[in-house]
C-alpha positions, 0 to 999 in steps of 0.5 A: 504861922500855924504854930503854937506860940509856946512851941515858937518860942522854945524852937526859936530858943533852940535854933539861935541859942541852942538852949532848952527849957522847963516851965515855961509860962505866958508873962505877956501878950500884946499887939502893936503896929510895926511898919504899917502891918499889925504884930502880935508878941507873946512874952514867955518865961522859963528855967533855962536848962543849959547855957544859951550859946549864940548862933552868930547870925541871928544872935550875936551874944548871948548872956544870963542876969540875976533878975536883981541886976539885969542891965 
């Protein structure tokens, strides 16, 4: 709460994958209802400046793909 979506993302980035990043832009918002509460989810894309590197806890692996071969 209180905090800008953009500065969520890259401190969320930051914190669970060690990873900074330029250029970051809106791709999507939009609001759903999870588990009887409504939930908002901002969609952000970027150019990673390093490797991401999973913390352990909140993420296990994490991986980069070519747009043209994501899983």
């Amino acid at each position: 709460r209180d905090e800008a979506p953009e500065a969520a993302a890259r401190r969320e980035l930051r914190e669970e994958a060690s990873g900074e990043l330029d250029g970051l832009h809106l791709v999507a918002q939009f609001e759903e209802d999870v588990s009887g509460a409504r939930s908002a989810t901002w969609v952000f894309a970027g150019n990673l400046l390093s490797k991401p590197v999973a913390d352990g806890r909140e993420v296990i692996e994490a991986r980069l793909f070519p747009l043209h071969s994501l899983p």
